[in-house]
N, C-alpha and C positions, 0 to 999 in steps of 0.2 A: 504494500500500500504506500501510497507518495499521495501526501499530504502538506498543502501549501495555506499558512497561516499568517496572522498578523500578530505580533505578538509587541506589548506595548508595559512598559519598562518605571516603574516609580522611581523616586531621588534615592530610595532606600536600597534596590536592586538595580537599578543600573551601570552601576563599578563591579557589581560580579558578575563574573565568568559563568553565567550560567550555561550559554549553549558550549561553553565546552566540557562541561559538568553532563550535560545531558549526552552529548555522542559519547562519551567515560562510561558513563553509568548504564547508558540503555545499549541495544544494539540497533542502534537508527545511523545512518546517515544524514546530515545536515546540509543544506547550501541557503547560506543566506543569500537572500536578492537584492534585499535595500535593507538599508539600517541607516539612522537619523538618530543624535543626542540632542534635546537642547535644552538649555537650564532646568537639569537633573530629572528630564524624561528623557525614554528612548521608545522608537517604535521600530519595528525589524517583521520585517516579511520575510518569512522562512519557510524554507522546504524542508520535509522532514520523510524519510522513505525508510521502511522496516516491513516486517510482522504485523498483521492489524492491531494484535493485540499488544506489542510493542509500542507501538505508536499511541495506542489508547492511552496506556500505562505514563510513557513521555506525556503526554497531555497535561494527565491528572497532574503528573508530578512538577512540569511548571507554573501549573494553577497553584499548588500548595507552596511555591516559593514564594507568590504573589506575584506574578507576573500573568496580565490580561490575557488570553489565550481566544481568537478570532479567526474562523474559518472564511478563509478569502472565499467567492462563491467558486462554486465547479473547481473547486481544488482536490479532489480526488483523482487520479492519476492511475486507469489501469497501468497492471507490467509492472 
């Protein structure tokens, strides 16, 4: 599953390395597309490709870091 998201960033988690915490931790593949900082927000559209349930799991678990978690539309990706 390839899964392409907006993921949008507080002053609190913006200086952590979360998406590289998340390719670490899950077995996903990442490609960021766009990422934007500005006074201590970020927003980052990202690709994400795994296991569906892999990817589920990455979800929940950047939801619980607090980081906004937004499915761009038609971002599911057979293959």
């Amino acid at each position: 599953m390839k899964l392409r998201v907006y993921l949008t960033f507080t002053s609190e988690n913006a200086r952590e390395p979360i998406v590289w915490k998340l390719g670490r931790d899950f077995d996903v593949v990442t490609n960021i597309r766009t990422a934007e900082i500005k006074e201590g927000m970020g927003l980052m559209g990202l690709e994400i490709d795994g296991e569906t349930e892999v990817v589920e799991a990455a979800i929940s678990w950047l939801e619980s870091q607090g980081v906004h978690v937004e499915p761009i539309e038609q971002s599911v990706i057979a293959g």
